[in-house]
C-alpha positions in Angstrom: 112.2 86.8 94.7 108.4 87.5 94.3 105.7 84.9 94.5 104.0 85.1 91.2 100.0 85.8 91.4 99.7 85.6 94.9 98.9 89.2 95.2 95.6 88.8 92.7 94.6 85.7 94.5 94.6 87.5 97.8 92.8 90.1 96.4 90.4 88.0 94.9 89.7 85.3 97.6 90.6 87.8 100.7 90.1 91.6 99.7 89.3 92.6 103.2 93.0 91.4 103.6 94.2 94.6 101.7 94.0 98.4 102.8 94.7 101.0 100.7 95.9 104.9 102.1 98.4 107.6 102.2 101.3 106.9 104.0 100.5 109.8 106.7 98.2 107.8 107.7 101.2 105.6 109.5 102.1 108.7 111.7 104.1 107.0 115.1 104.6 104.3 113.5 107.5 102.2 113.4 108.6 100.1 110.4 111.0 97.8 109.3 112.0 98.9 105.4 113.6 96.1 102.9 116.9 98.3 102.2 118.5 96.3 99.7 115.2 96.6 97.3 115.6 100.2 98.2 118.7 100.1 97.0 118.2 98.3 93.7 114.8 100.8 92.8 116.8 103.9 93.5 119.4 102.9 91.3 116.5 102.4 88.4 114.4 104.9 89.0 116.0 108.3 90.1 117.8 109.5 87.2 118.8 113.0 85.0 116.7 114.1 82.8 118.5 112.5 79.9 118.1 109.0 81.8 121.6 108.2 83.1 122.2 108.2 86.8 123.2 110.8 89.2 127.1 111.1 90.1 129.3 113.0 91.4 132.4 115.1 90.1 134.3 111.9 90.6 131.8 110.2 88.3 130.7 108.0 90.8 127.0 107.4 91.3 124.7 108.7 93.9 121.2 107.7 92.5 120.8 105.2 95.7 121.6 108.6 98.1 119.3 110.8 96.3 116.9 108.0 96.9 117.8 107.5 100.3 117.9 110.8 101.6 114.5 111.9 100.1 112.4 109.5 100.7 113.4 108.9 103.9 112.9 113.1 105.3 109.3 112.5 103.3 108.5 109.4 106.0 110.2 111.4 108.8 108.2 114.6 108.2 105.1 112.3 108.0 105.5 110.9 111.8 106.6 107.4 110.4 109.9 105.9 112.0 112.2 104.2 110.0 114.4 101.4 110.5 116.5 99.8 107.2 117.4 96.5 107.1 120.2 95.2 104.3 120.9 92.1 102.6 123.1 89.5 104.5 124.4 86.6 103.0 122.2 85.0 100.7 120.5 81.2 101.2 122.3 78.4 99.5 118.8 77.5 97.7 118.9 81.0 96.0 122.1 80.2 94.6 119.9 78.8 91.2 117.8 82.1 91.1 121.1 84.2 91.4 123.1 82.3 88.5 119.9 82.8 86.1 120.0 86.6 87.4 123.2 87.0 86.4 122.5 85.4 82.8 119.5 87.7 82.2 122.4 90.8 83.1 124.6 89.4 81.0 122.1 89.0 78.0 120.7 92.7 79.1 123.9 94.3 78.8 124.8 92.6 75.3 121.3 93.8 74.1 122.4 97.4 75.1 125.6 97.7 73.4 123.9 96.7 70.2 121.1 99.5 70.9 123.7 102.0 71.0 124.3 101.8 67.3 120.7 101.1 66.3 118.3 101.7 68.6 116.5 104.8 70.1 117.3 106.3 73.2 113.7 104.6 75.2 114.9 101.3 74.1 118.6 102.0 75.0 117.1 103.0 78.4 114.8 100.1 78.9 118.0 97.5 78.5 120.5 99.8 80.3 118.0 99.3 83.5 118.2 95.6 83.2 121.5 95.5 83.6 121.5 97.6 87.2 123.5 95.7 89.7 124.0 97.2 93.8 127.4 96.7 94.9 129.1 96.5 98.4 130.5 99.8 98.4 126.8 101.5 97.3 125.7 99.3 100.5 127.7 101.0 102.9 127.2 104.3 101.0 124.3 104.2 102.0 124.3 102.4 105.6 127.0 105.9 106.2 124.1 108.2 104.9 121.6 106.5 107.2 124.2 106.9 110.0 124.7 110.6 109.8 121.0 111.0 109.8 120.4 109.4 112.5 118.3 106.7 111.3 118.3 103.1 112.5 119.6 100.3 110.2 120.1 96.4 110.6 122.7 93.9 108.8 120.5 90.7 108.6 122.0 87.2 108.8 120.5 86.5 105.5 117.7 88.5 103.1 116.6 91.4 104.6 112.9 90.8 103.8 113.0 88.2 106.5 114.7 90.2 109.3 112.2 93.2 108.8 109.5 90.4 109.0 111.1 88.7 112.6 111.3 92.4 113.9 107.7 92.9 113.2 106.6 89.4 114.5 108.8 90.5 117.6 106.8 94.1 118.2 110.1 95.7 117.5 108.2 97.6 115.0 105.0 97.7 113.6 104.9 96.5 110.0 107.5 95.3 106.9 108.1 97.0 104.1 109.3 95.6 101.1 107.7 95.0 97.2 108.4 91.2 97.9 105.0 89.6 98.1 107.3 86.4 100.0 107.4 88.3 102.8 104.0 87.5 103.8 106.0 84.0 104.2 108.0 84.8 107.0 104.5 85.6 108.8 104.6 89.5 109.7 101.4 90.9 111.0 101.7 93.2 108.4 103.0 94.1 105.0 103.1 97.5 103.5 104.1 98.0 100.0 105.0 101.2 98.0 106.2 103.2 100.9 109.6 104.1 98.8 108.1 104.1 95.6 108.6 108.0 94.1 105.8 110.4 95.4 105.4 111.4 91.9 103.7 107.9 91.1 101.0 108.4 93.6 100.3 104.8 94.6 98.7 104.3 97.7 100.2 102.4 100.4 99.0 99.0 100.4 98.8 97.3 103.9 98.1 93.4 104.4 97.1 91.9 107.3 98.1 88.9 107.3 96.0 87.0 109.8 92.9 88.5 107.5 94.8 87.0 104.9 94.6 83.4 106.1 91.1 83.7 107.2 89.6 84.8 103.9 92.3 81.8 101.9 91.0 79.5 104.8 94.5 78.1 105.5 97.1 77.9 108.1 100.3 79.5 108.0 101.8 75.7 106.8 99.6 75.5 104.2 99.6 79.2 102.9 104.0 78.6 102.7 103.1 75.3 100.6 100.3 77.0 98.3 103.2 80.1 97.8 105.8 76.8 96.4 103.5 76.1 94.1 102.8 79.7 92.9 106.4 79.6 92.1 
């Protein structure tokens, strides 16, 4: 769900906390990727030229394969190792966040039929990605890709962010990868971010280290979860 500011206060109280470089520079490494935000920024972002998504003859989309496939030979090619990890069942407390997610959809999709009589094609855009929703069968669309490749993936218990965190905190792999600033929460020695964002973008991959994290906040663990409740 994002923890809102946290990544300014980090970088304002711990910078040392945060490196910045090209994702070569994780050649042999392992790493435990948040599939199911994957999922949801393929589905926005890889698109035809006149904004809709990708399908196939049968009209069915395959934005989230595109997104799959590609970015996932551009991290092979580069040395890294791979391992997805997909959305179990979601926390009874997240049930709240999920009903008001559903709303904003909701309201999203109204807005866009309107915009299709009266608004321009950015704006009709802009709504039309609000209303992007992954279902179960682009789930194990892509968990079949990721099979025929030969690339490791894991069904968590509950959100993935927190698995890929456990299986770094375990050694299983070196860092998590996910946009979700929360993750830090589930105490992973590490936290990349941007390592499935497009190549085109050219954002560096960010890497926190969380114990660096702690030390420059001066806080333990405990306290950095409760000072994250309070960011909201």
């Amino acid at each position: 769900m994002g923890i809102k500011g946290l990544n300014a206060l980090i970088s304002e109280h711990s910078p040392k906390a945060i490196k910045s470089g090209e994702m070569k520079s994780h050649f042999g490494r392992k790493v435990a990727i948040d599939a199911s935000m994957c999922l949801y920024q393929f589905l926005i972002a890889v698109r035809q030229q006149d904004g809709s998504q990708l399908t196939n003859e049968d009209g069915e989309t395959t934005s989230h394969l595109m997104g799959f496939f590609y970015r996932t030979i551009r991290m092979v090619n580069l040395g890294i190792k791979p391992c997805y990890v997909f959305d179990g069942k979601p926390p009874v407390l997240k049930g709240g966040e999920l009903e008001k997610r559903l709303k904003r959809r909701e309201e999203a999709e109204a807005k866009a039929v309107l915009l299709k009589e009266t608004g321009t094609v950015e704006e009709i855009q802009k709504f039309e990605r609000r209303t992007v929703k992954v279902t179960k069968q682009q789930n194990e669309d892509a968990k079949k890709l990721l099979g025929l490749m030969g690339i490791p993936y894991v069904e968590a218990p509950c959100e993935a962010e927190s698995q890929c965190a456990e299986l770094a905190k375990a050694g299983k792999v070196y860092a998590a990868a996910s946009e979700d600033m929360d993750t830090l929460c589930y105490d992973p020695p590490h936290l990349l971010r941007n390592m499935t964002i497009a190549e085109s973008r050219k954002l560096p991959i960010k890497e926190y280290d969380l114990k660096t994290v702690l030390e420059g906040l001066e806080m333990d663990r405990t306290t950095f979860v409760d000072l994250c409740i309070l960011l909201g």
